[in-house]
Residue frames relative to the residue before (quaternion, step in Angstrom):
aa qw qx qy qz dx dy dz
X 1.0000 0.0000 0.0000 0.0000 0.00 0.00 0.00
X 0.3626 -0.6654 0.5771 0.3045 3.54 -0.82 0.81
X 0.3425 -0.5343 0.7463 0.2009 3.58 -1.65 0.30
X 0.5044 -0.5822 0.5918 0.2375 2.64 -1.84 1.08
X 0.5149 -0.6437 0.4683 0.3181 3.84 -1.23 0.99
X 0.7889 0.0174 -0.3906 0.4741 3.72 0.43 0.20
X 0.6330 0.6020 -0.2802 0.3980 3.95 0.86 -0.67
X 0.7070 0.3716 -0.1770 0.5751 3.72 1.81 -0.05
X 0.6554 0.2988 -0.3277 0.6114 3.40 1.17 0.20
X 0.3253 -0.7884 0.5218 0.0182 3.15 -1.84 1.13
X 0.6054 0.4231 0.0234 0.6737 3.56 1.88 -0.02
X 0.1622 0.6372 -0.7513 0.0565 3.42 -0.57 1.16
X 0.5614 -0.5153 0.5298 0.3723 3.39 -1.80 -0.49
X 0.7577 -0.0796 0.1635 0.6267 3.30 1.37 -1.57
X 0.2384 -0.9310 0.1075 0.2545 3.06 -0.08 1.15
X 0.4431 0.6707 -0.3675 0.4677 3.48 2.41 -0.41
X 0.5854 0.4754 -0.4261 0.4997 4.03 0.98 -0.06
X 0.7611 0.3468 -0.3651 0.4088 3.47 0.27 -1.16
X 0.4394 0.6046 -0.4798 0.4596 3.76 1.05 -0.01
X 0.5690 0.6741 -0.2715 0.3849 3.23 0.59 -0.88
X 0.8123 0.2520 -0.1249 0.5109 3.09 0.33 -1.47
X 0.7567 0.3738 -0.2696 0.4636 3.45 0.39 -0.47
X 0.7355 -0.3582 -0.0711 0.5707 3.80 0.95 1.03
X 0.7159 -0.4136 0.3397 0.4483 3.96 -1.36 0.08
X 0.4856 -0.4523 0.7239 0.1886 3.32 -1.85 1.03
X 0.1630 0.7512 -0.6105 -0.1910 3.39 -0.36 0.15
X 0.7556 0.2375 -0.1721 0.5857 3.68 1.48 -0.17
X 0.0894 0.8068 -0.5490 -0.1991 3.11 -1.15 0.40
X 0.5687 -0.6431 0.4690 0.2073 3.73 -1.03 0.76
X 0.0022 0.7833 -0.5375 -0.3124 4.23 0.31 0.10
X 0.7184 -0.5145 0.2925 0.3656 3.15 -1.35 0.23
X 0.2866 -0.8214 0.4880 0.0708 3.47 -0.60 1.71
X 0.7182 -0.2559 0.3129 0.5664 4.00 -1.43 -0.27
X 0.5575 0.5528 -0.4823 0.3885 4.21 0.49 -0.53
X 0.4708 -0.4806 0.6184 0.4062 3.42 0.80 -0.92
X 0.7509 0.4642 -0.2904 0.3692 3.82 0.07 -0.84
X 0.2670 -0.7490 0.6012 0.0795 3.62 -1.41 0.25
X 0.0790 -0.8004 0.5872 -0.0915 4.10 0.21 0.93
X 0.2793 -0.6146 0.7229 -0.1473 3.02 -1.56 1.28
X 0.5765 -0.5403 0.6080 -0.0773 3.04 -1.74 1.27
X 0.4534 0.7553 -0.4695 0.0600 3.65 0.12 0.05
X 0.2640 -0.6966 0.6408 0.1858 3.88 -0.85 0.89
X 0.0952 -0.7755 0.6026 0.1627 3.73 -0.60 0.39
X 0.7924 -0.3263 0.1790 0.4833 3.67 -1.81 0.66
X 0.7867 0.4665 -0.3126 0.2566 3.79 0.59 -1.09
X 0.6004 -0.3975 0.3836 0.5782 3.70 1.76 -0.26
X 0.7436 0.5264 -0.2670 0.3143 3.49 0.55 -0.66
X 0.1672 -0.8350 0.5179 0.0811 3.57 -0.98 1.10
X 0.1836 -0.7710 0.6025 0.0935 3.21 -1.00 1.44
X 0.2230 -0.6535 0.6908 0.2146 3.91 -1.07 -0.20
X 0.1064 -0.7480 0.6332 -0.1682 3.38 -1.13 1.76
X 0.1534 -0.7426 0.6518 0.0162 3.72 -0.40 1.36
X 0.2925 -0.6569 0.6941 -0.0346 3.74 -1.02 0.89
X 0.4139 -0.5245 0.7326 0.1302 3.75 -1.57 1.29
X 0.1793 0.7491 -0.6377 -0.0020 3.34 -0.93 0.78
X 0.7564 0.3014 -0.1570 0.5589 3.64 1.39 0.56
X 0.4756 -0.5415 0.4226 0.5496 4.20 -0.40 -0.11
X 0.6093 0.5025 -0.5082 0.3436 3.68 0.75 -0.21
X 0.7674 0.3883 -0.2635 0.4369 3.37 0.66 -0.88
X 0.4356 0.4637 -0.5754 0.5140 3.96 0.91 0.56
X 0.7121 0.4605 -0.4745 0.2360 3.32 0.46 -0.79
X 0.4532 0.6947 -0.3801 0.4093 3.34 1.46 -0.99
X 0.8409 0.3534 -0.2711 0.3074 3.22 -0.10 -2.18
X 0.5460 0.5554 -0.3723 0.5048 4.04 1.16 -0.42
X 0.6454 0.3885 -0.4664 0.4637 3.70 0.79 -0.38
X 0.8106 0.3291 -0.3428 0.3423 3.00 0.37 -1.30
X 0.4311 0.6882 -0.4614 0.3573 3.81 1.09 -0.18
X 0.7811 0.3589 -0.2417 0.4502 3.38 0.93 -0.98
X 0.4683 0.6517 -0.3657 0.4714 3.66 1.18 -0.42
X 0.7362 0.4300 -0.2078 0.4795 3.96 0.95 -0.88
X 0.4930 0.6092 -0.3880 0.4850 3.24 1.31 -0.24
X 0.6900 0.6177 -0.1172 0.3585 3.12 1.05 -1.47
X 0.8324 -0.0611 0.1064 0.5405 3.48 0.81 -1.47
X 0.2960 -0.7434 0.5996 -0.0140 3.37 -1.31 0.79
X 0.1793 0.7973 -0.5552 0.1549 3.15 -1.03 1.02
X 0.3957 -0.7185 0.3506 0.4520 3.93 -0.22 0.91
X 0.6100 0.5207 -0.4576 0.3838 3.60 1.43 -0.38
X 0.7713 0.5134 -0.2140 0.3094 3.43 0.16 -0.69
X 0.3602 -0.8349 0.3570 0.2140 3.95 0.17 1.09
X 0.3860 -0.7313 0.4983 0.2606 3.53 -0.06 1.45
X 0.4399 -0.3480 0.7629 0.3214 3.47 -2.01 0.11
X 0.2648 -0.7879 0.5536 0.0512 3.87 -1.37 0.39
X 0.5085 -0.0013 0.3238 0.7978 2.97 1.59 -1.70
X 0.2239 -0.5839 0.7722 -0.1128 2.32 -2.82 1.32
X 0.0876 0.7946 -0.6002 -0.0272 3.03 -0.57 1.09
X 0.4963 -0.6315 0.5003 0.3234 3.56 -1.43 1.30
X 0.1119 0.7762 -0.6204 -0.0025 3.64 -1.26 0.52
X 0.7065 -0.1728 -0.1359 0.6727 3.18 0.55 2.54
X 0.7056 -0.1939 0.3391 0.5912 3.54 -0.77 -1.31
X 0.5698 0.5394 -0.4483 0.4282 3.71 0.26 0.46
X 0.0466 -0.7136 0.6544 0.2456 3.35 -1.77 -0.93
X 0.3186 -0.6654 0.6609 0.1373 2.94 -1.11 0.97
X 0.1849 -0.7894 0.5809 0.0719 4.23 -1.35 0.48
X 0.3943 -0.7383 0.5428 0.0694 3.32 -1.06 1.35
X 0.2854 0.6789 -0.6764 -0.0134 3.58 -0.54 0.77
X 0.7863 -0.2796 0.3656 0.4121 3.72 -1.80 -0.44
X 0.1587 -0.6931 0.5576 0.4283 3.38 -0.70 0.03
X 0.0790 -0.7163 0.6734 0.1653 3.80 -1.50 -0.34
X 0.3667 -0.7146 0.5286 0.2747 2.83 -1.50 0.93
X 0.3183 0.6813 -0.6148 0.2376 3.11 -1.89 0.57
X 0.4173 -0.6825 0.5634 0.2065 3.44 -1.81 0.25
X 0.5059 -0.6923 0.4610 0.2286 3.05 -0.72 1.14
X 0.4160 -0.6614 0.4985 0.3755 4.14 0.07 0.76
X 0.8530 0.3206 -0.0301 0.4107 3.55 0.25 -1.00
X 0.1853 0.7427 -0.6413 -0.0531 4.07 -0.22 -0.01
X 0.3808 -0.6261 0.6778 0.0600 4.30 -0.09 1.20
X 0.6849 0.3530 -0.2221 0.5975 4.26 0.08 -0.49
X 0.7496 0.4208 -0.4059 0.3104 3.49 0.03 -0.92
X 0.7880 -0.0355 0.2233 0.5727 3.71 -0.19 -1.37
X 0.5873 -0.5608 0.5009 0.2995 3.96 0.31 0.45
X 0.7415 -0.2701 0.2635 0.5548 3.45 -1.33 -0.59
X 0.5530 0.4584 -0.5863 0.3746 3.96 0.33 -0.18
X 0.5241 0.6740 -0.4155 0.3136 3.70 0.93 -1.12
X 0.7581 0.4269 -0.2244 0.4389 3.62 1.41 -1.63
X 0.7200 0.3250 -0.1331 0.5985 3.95 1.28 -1.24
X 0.2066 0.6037 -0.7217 0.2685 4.08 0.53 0.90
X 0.5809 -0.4134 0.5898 0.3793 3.33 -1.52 0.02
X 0.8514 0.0622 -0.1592 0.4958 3.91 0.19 -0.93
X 0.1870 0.7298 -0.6024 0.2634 3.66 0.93 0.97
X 0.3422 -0.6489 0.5240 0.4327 3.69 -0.61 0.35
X 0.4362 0.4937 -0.6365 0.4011 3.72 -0.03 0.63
X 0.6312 0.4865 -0.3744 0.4741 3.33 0.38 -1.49
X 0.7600 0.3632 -0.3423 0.4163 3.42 -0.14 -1.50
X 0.6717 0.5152 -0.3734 0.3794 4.18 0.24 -0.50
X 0.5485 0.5369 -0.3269 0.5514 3.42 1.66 -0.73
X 0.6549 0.4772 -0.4078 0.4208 3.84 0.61 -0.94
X 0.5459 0.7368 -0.3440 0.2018 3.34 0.80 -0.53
X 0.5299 -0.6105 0.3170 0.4960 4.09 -0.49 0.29
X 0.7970 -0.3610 0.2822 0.3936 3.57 -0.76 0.41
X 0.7180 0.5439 -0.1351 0.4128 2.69 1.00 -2.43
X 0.7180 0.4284 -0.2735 0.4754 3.16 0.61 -0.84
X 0.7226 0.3381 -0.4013 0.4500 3.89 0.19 -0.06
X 0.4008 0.6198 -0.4936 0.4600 3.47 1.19 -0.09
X 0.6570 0.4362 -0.2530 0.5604 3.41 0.17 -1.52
X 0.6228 0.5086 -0.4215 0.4191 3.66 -0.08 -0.20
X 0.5329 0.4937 -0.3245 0.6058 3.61 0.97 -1.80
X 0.9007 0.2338 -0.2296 0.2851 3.54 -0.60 -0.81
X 0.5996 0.3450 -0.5641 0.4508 3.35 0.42 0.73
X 0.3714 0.6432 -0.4847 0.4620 3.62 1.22 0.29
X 0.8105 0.3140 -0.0818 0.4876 3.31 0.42 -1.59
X 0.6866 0.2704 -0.5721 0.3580 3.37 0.84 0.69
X 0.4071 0.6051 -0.4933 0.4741 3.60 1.09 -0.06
X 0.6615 0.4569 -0.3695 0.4660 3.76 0.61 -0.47
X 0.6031 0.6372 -0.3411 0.3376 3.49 1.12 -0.92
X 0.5342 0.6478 -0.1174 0.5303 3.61 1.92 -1.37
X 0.6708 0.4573 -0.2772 0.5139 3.52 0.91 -1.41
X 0.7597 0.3252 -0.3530 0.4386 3.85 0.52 -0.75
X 0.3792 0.6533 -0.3928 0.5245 3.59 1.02 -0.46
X 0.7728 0.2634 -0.3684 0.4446 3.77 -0.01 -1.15
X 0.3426 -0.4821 0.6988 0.4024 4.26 0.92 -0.51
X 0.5012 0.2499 -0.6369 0.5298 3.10 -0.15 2.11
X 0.3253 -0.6770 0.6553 0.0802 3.29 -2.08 0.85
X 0.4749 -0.5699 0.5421 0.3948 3.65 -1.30 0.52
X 0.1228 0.7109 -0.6924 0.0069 3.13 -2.00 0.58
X 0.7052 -0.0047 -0.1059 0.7011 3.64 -0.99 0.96
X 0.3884 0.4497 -0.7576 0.2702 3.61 -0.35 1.48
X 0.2986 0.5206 -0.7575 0.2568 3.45 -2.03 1.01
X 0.7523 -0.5374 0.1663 0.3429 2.19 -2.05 1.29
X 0.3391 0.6890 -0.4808 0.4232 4.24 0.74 0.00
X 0.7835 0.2741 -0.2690 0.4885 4.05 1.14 -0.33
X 0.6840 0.4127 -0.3386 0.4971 3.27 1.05 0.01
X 0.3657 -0.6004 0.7109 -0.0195 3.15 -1.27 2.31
X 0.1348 0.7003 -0.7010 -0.0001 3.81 -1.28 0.80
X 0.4282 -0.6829 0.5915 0.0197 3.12 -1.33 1.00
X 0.0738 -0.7658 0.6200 0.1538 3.61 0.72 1.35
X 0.2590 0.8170 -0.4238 0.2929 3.82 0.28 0.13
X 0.6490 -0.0139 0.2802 0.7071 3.10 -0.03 -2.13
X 0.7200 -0.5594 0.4107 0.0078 3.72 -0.05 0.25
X 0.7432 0.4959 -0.0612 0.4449 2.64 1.60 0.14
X 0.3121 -0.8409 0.4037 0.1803 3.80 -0.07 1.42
X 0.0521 -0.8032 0.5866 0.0899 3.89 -1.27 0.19
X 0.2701 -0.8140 0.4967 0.1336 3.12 -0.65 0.66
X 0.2226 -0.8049 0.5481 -0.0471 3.22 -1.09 1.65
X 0.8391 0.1218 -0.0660 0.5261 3.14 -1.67 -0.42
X 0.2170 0.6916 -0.6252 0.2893 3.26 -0.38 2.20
X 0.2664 0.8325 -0.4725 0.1125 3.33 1.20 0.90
X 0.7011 0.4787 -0.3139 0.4252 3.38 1.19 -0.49
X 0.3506 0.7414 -0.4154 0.3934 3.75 1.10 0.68
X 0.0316 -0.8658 0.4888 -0.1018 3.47 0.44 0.92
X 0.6789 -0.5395 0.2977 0.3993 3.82 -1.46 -0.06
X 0.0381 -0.8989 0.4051 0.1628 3.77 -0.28 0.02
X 0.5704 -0.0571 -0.8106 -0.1192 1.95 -2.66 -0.18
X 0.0342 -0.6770 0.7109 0.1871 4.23 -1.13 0.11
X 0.5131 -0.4548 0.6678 0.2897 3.10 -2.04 -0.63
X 0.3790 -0.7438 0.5464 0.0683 3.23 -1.38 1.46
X 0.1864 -0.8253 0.5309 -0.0472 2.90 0.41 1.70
X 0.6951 0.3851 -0.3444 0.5000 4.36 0.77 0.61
X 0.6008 -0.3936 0.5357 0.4440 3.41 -1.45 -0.03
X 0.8738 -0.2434 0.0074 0.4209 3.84 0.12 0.30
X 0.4824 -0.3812 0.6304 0.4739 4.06 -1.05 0.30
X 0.5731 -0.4211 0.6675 0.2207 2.66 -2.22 0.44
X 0.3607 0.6843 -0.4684 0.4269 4.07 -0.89 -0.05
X 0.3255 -0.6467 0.6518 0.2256 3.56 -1.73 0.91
X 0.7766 -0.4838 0.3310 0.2308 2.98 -1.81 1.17
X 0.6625 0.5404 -0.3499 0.3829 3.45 0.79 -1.06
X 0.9185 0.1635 -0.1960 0.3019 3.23 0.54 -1.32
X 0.1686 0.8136 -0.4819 0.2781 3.39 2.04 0.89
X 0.5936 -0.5235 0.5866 0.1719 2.98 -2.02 0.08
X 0.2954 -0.6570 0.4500 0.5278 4.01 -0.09 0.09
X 0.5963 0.5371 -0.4333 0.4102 4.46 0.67 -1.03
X 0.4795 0.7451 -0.3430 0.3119 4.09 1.35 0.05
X 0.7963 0.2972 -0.0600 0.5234 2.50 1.54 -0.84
X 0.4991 0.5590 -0.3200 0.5796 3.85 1.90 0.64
X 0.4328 -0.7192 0.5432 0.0199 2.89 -0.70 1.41
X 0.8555 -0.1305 -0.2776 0.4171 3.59 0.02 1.73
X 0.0898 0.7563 -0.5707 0.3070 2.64 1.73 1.45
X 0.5615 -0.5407 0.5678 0.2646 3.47 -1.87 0.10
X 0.1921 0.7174 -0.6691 -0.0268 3.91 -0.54 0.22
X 0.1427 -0.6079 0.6983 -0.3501 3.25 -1.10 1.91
X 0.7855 -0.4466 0.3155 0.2898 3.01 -1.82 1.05
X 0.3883 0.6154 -0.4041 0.5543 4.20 1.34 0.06
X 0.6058 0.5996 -0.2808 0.4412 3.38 0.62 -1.35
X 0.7387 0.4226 -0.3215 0.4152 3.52 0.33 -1.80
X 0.5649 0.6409 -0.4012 0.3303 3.54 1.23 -1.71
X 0.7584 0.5314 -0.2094 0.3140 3.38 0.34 -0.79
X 0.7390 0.4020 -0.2186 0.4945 3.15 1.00 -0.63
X 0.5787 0.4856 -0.3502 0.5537 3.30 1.46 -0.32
X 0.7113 0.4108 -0.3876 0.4184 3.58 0.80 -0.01
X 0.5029 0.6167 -0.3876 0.4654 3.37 1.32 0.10
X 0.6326 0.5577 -0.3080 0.4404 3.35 1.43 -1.13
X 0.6835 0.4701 -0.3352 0.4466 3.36 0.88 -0.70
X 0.6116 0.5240 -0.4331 0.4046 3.80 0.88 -0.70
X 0.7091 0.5449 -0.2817 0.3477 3.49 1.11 -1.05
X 0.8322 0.3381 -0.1501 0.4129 3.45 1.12 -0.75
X 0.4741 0.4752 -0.3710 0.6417 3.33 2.09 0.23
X 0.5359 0.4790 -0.4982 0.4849 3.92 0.83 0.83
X 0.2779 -0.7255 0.5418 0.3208 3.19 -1.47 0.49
X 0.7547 0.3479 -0.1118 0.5449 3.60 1.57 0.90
X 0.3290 -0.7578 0.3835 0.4127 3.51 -0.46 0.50
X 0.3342 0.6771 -0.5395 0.3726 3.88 0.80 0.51
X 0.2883 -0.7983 0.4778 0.2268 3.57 0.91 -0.72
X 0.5088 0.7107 -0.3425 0.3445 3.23 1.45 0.59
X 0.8039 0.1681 -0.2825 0.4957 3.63 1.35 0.42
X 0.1794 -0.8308 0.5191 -0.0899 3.11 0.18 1.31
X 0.3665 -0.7410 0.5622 -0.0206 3.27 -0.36 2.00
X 0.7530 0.4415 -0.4042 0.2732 3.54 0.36 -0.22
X 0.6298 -0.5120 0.2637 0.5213 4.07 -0.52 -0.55
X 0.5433 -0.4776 0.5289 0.4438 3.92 -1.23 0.59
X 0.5155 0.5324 -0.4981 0.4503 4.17 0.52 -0.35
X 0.7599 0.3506 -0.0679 0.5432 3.89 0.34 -1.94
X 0.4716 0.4892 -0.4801 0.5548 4.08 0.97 0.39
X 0.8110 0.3807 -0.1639 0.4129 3.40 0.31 -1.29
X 0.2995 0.5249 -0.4417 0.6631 3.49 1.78 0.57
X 0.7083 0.3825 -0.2911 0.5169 3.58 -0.53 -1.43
X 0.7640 0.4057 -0.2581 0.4303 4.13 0.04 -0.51
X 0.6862 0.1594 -0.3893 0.5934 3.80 0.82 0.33
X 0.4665 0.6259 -0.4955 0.3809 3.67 1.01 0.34
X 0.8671 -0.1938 -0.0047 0.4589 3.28 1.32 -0.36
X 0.6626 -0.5907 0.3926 -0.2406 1.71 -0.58 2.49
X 0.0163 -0.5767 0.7432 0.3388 3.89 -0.76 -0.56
X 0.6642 0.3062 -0.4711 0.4931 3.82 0.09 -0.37
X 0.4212 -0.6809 0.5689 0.1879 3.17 -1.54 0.89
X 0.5038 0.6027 -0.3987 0.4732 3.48 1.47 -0.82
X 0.7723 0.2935 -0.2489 0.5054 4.52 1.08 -0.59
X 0.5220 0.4851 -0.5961 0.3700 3.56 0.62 0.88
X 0.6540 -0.4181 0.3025 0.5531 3.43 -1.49 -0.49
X 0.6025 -0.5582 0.3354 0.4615 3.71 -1.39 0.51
X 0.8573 0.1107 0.0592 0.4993 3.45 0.70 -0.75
X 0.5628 -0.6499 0.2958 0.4164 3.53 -1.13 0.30
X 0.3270 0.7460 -0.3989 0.4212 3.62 1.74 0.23
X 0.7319 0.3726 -0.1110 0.5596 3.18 0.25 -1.44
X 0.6833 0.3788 -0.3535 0.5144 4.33 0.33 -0.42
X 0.6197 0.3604 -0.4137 0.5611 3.83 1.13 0.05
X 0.6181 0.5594 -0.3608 0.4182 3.77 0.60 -0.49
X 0.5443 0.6077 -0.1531 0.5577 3.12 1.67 -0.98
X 0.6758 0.4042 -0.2010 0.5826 3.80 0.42 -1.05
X 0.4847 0.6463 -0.2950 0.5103 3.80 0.55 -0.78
X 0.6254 0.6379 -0.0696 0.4440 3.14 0.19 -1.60
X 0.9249 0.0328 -0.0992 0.3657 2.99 -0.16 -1.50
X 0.1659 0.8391 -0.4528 0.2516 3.95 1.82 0.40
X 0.1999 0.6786 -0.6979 0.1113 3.56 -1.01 0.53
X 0.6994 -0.4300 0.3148 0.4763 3.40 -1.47 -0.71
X 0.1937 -0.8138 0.5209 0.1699 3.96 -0.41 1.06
X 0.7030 -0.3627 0.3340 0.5126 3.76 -1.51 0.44
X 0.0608 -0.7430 0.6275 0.2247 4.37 -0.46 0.53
């Protein structure tokens, strides 16, 4: 029986050669703030897989979080790890590729990168309402799964959401730093961008707990139900604003308790937004 070239082999030496040989890099990712370094790779049969590589102790720590976080939860929105392959005292991780632009690249071009005219932010903002709604909510139900599994968001923004102006359709990546919850913030802050942070993110034996997620998921919605990052036109209804506004709260004790009840809540408040 042949083995599959990355889903049948447990052991590489290096892993941007053995890509190589066993079909085309056709991308490669350099080594970002995760610590880690990902690769494009089409293999002999047409198929294209995406492979992220430890290239420091920060990024093992990642690829073990996020290695164990996929064990944990599933979701069609969110792009599974598949396979791990050891490469020396590291690991390298096998997931699907998908197509799409990432909304957000933080490395690439700063905020122009997010408010260019043809930045895919810009271009995801230009979109109809209807259609980033439907986006928001397959976010927030993949989030609905993540708290279900007794796991909490961390270092989500718009940097994790891959859309596919194509077919319409968003995915959520790089979620290695999602971890079990509620815990104790045992540093001077989570990793994660200010905007769509929590204020206890940044308190050092603060609590971060399913509140935590509420919050950032209501940031996500303020940010992508704008037609700007001023926050000054807000495409969605004053019903699903005033959702996004006890989502976050700085006191965690006045948001919703959970991300159940802030989607029941959004739900709730749906009607016909600006298209």
């Amino acid at each position: 029986m042949v083995l599959h070239p990355l889903l049948g082999v447990d052991e590489v030496p290096a892993v941007e050669s053995y890509l190589g040989r066993v079909g085309e890099v056709f991308k490669v990712f350099g080594e970002q703030d995760s610590g880690c370094v990902s690769y494009g790779v089409r293999l002999l049969d047409g198929a294209r897989w995406f492979v992220k590589e430890a290239v420091n102790e920060r990024g093992r720590c990642s690829l073990e979080r996020g290695w164990a976080f996929h064990r944990a939860v599933r979701h069609t929105a969110i792009v599974p790890q598949v396979h791990r392959i050891a490469v020396g005292d590291d690991w390298a991780v096998v997931m699907p590729w998908r197509s799409g632009e990432v909304l957000y690249h933080p490395t690439a071009g700063g905020s122009r990168d997010r408010m260019g005219p043809g930045s895919p932010m810009s271009r995801f903002r230009s979109l109809p309402a209807a259609d980033v709604l439907r986006a928001f909510d397959r976010v927030l139900d993949a989030h609905l799964t993540v708290e279900s599994a007794g796991h909490v968001a961390v270092d989500l923004y718009d940097g994790a959401l891959l859309y596919d102006f194509s077919a319409g359709a968003v995915h959520l990546i790089d979620l290695d730093e999602y971890r079990p919850g509620p815990f104790v913030l045992d540093d001077e802050r989570l990793p994660g961008s200010r905007r769509f942070m929590a204020p206890e993110e940044f308190v050092r034996g603060a609590v971060i707990d399913t509140r935590t997620t509420v919050f950032t998921l209501g940031r996500t919605a303020r940010l992508l139900l704008d037609a700007g990052d001023a926050e000054r036109a807000w495409r969605g209804t004053a019903q699903q604003l005033a959702v996004v506004e006890r989502a976050t709260f700085p006191d965690p004790d006045d948001r919703y308790a959970d991300v159940h009840r802030f989607a029941a809540a959004w739900h709730a408040a749906g009607a016909s937004p600006e298209r």
